[in-house]
C-alpha positions in Angstrom: -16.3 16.3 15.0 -13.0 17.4 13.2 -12.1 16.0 10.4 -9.2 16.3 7.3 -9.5 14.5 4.2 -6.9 13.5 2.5 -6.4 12.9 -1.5 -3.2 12.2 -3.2 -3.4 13.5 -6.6 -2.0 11.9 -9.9 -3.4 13.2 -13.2 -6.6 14.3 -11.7 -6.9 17.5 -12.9 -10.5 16.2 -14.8 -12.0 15.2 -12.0 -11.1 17.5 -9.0 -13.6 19.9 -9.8 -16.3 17.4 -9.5 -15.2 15.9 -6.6 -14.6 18.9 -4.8 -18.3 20.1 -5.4 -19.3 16.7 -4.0 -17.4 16.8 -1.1 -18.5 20.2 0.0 -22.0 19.3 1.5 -20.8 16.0 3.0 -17.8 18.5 5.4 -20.4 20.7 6.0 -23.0 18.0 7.4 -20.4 15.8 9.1 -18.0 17.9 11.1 -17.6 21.4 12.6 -14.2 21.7 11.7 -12.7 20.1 8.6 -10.1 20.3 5.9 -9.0 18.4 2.4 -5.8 17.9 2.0 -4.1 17.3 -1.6 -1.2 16.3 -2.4 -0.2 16.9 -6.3 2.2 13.7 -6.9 4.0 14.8 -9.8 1.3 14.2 -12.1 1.8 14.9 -15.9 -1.0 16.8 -16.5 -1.9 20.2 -15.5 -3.5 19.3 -11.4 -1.6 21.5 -9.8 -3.1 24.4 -11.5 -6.5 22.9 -11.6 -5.8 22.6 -7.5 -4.5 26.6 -7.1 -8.1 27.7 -9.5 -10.1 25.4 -6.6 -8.2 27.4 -3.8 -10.5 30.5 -4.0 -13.4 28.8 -4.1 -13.1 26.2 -1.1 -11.1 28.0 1.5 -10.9 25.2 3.6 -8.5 23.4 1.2 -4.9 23.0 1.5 -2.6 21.4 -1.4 0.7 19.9 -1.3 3.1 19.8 -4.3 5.9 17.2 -4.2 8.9 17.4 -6.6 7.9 13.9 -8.4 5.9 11.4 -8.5 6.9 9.2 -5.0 3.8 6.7 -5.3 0.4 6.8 -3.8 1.4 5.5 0.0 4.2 8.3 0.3 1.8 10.9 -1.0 -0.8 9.5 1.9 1.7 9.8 4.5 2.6 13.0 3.4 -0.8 13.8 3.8 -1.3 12.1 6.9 1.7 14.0 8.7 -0.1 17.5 7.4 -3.6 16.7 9.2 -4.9 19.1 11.8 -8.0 17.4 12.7 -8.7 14.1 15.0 -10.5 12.3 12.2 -8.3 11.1 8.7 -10.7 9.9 6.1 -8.1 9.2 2.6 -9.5 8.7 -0.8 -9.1 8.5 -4.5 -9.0 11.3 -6.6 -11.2 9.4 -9.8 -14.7 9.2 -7.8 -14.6 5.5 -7.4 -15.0 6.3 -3.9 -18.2 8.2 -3.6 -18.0 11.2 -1.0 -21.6 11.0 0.3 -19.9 7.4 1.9 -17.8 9.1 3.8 -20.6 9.0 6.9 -20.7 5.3 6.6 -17.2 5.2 7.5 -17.8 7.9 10.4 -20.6 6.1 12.1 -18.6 3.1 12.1 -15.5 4.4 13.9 -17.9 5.9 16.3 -18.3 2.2 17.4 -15.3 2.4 18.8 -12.8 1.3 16.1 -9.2 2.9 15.1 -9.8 2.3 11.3 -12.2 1.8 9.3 -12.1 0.8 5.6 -14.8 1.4 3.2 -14.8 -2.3 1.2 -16.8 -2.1 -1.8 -19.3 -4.2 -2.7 -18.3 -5.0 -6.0 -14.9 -3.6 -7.4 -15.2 -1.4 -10.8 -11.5 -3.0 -12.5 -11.0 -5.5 -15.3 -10.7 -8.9 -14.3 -6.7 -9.0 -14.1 -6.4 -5.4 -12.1 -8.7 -7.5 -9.9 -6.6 -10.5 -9.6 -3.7 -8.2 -9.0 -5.7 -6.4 -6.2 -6.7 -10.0 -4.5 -3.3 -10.8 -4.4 -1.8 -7.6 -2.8 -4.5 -7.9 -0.3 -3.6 -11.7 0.3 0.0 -10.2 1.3 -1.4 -7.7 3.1 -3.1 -9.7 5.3 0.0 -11.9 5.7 1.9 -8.6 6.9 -0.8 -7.4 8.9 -1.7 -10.5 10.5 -5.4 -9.4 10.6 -8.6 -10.4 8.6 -9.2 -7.3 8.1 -6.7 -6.9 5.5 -9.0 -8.8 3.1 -11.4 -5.4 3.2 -8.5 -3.1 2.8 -8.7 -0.2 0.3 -7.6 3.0 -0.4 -11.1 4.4 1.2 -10.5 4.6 4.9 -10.9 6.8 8.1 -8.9 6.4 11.5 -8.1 8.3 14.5 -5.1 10.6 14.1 -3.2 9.4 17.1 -2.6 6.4 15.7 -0.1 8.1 13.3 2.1 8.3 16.4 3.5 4.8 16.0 5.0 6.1 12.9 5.9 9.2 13.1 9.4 8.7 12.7 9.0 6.4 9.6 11.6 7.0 7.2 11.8 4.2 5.0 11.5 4.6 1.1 9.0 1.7 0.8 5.6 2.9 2.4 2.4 1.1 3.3 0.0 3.1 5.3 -1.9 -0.1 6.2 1.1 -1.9 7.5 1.9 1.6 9.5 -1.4 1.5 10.8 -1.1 -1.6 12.3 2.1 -0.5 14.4 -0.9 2.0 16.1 -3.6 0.2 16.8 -5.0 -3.9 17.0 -8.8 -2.0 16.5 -9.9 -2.8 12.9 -13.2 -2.9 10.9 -14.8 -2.5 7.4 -17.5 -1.7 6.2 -19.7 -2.2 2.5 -19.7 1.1 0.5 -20.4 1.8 -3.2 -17.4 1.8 -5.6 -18.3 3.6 -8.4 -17.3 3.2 -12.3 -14.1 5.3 -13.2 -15.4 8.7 -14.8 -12.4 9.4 -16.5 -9.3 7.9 -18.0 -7.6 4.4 -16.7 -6.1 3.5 -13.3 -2.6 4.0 -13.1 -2.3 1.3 -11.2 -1.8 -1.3 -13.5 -1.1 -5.1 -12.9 2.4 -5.2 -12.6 2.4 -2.2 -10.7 0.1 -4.0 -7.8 2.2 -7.0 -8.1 5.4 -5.0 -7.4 4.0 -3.0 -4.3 2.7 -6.6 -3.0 6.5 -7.9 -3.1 7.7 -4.7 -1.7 5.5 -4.7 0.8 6.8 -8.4 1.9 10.5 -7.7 1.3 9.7 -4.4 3.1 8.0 -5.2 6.5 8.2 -8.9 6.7 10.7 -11.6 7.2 8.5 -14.2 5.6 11.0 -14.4 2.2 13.8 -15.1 4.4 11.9 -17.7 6.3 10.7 -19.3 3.1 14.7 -18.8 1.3 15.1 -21.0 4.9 13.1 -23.6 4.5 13.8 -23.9 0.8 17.7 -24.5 2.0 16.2 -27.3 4.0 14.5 -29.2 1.8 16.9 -29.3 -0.4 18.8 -30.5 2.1 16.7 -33.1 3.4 16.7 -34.2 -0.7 20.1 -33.9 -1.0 20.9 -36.5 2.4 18.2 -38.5 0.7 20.1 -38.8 -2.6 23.6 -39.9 -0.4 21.9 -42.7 0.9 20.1 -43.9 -2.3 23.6 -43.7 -4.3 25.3 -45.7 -0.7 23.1 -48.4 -0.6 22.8 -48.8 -4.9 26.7 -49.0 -4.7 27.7 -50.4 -1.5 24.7 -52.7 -0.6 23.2 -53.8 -4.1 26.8 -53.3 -5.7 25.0 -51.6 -8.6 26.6 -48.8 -10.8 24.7 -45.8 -10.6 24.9 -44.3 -14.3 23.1 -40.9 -15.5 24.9 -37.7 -15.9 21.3 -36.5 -16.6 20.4 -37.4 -13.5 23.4 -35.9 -11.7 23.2 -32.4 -13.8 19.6 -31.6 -12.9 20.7 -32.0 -9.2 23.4 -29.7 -9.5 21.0 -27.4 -11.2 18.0 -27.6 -8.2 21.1 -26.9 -5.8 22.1 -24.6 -7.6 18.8 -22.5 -8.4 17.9 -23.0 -4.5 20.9 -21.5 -3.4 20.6 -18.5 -6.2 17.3 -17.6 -5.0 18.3 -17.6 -1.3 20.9 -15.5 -2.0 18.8 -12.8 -4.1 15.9 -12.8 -1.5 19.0 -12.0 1.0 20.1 -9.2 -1.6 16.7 -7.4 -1.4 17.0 -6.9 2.1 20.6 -5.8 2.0 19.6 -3.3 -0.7 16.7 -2.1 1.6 19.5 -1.8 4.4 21.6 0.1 1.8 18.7 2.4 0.6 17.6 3.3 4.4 21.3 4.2 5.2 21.7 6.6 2.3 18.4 8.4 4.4 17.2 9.2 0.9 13.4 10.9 1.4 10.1 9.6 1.7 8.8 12.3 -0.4 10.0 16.4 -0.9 7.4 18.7 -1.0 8.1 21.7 -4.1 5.0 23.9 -3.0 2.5 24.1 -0.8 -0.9 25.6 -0.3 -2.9 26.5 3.0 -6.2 26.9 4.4 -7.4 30.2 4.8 -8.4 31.5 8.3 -12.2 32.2 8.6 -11.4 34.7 11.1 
């Protein structure tokens, strides 16, 4: 088996060292050819240099360098694009996900799966990062239309083919699980253990999560514009239903119908309905706009390869 790992790195430096060493053992018992990939995300500490004193002693690392910090999913498919080997396991860089797991995830693909995501039993955040998780996996699964998003996590292995489907991906908003599905219909997870940060705090934080879930809807879904729709119906279907009360109480009953209250919150329900169709309808002309200026997924400053064992 071949296999290339793939770590983005953000602020890692304390950690890498430790990981590395962990990792070395599981390569060598799991594949005959292998590689870890990182990819240095413009972190503010001093990773990069922590990557370049790894270099001489794991020869089978290579290291990417990008010019700032693009996000984890653009540092992934940075990573993803770089992989030599048939076999793409992706990780954290904090040891929540524990490298001796990595087999779990291997045996199960063996099965004949595309993906496979490592779900962990119990997840090692505080209780609103783990609200904030639920819900981006709630929109996940919306996008991916599959069950399987409800065990998806940054711990997962698939077949390198599958990057195929998007290899000519250039949009700024990335989701390597929603790219993933464009490959392949094959999906499975499996338990593994998530293990207590060792080291400083997530970076992502709960507004962070909550943003990536609504890019991630804006970004590969219609399902805003279908809800902005039936919003405009409703309203609709209310307003027609207000025309007939007012008729009949004036025409039929011959009653006055008093209450500029009344009449002013109506105006401002029409009005807020048609505000919020319109701003869901901006955010996809400002994705239109951002994909036509063809700004970059990610740039990459530096770059470090493997050396040749022969």
């Amino acid at each position: 088996m071949s296999l290339s790992i793939i770590i983005p790195v953000y602020n890692g430096a304390s950690s890498l060292p430790t990981l590395l060493e962990r990792l070395a053992p599981v390569l060598q018992k799991c594949a005959s050819e292998y590689e870890v990939i990182l990819i240095e995300d413009g972190s503010l500490d001093n990773s990069w240099e922590t990557i370049c004193q790894q270099k001489s002693t794991y020869p089978w690392l290579r290291a990417f360098r990008l010019t700032r910090n693009y996000g984890q999913h653009n540092a992934l498919l940075c990573g993803v694009r770089a992989a030599r080997y048939a076999i793409i396991v992706t990780m954290d860089d904090d040891l929540q996900h524990p490298p001796e797991e990595v087999s779990k995830l291997l045996r199960k693909l063996d099965e004949g799966y595309d993906v496979v995501y490592g779900s962990p039993h119990v997840e090692q955040h505080g209780l609103w990062r783990n609200l904030a998780s639920q819900m981006t996996k709630i929109a996940l699964r919306k996008v991916m239309g599959a069950e399987t998003a409800r065990h998806a996590s940054a711990f997962r292995a698939f077949r390198r083919h599958v990057r195929r489907a998007f290899a000519d991906y250039h949009g700024m908003f990335v989701n390597i699980d929603v790219l993933l599905t464009w490959g392949t219909s094959r999906f499975a997870a499996i338990d593994v253990r998530h293990e207590p940060r060792a080291q400083g705090a997530s970076n992502y934080t709960f507004r962070k999560l909550v943003t990536h879930a609504l890019n991630m809807i804006t970004g590969f879904t219609t399902i805003p514009l279908q809800l902005a729709s039936l919003l405009g119906f409703m309203m609709t279907i209310f307003g027609l239903l207000l025309l007939i009360y007012l008729l009949v109480n004036r025409l039929v009953l011959g009653n006055d119908v008093p209450g500029f209250t009344f009449l002013a919150s109506v105006v401002v329900i029409f009005s807020g309905a048609q505000m919020l169709a319109l701003g869901i309808i901006g955010e996809y002309l400002a994705r239109m706009h951002f994909r036509l200026m063809d700004r970059p997924v990610y740039t990459v400053h530096e770059e470090l390869e493997a050396v040749d064992d022969e």
